[in-house]
C-alpha positions as CSV (number, residue, x, y, z in Angstrom):
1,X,32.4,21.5,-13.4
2,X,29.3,20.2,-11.4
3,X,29.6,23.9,-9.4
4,X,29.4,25.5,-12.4
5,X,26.4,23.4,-13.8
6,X,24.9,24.2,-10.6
7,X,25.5,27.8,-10.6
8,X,23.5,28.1,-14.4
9,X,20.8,26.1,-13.6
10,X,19.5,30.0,-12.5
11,X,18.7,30.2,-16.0
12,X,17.0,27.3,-16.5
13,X,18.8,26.2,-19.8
14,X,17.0,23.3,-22.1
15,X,20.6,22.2,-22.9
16,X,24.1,22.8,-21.2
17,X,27.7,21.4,-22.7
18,X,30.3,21.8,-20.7
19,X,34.1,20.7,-22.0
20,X,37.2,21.4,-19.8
21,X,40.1,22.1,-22.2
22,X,42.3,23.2,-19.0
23,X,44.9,20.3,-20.2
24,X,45.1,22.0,-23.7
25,X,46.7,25.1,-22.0
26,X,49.0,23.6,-19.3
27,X,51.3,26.1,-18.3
28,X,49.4,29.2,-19.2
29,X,49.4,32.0,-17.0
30,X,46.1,30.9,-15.8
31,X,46.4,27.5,-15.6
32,X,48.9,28.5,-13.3
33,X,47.0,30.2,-10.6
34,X,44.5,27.6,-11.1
35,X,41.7,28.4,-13.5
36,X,40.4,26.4,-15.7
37,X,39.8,27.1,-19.2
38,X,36.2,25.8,-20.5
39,X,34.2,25.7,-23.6
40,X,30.1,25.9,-22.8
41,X,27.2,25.7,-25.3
42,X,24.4,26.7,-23.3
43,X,20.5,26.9,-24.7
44,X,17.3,28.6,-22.3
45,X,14.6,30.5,-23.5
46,X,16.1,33.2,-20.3
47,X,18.4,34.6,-23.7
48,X,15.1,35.2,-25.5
49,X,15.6,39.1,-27.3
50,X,18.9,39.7,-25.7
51,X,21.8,40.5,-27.8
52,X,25.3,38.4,-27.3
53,X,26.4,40.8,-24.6
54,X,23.9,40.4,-22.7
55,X,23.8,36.8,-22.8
56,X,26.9,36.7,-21.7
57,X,27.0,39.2,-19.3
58,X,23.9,36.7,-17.8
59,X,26.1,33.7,-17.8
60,X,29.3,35.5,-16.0
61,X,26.5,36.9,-13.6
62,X,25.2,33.6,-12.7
63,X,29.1,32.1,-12.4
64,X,29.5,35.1,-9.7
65,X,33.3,35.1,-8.5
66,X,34.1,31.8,-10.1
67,X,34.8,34.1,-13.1
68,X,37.9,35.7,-11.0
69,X,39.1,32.4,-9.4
70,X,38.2,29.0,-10.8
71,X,37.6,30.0,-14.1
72,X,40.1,31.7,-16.5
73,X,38.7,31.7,-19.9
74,X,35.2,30.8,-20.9
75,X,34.6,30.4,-24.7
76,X,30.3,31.1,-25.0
77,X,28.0,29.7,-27.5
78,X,24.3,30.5,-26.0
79,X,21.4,30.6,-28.0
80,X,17.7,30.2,-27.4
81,X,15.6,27.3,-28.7
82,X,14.6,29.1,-31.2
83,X,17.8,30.2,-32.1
84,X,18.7,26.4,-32.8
């Protein structure tokens, strides 16, 4: 989790929460091969008059290939702090 905290910081965020719900899906498919499965409610002022595709198109962008190997499913809320 600290990687991934690491690997956002790109987009400066005001606010991160990060919850691993990987023990919630214990013998999934992916929990198999070993990725995790996390919820993450991200705020930064980068998301500013982007639509929800591109925010998260941003976020899988600054996760790089943890998205194909340490991560299996990532459930997004990101919003700007005006959004809030």
């Amino acid at each position: 989790m600290d990687e991934i905290r690491q690997r956002l910081a790109v987009l400066a965020p005001v606010k991160v929460e990060l919850i691993d719900d990987s023990a919630l899906h214990a013998g999934h498919a992916g929990a198999r091969s070993g990725g995790g499965h996390y919820r993450l409610s991200i705020v930064s002022a980068a998301f500013a008059g982007k639509n929800t595709v591109f925010r998260h198109r941003m976020i899988y962008d600054a996760l790089g290939d943890m998205m194909r190997k340490e991560i299996h499913a990532l459930a997004i809320q990101a919003e700007t702090p005006e959004d809030l």
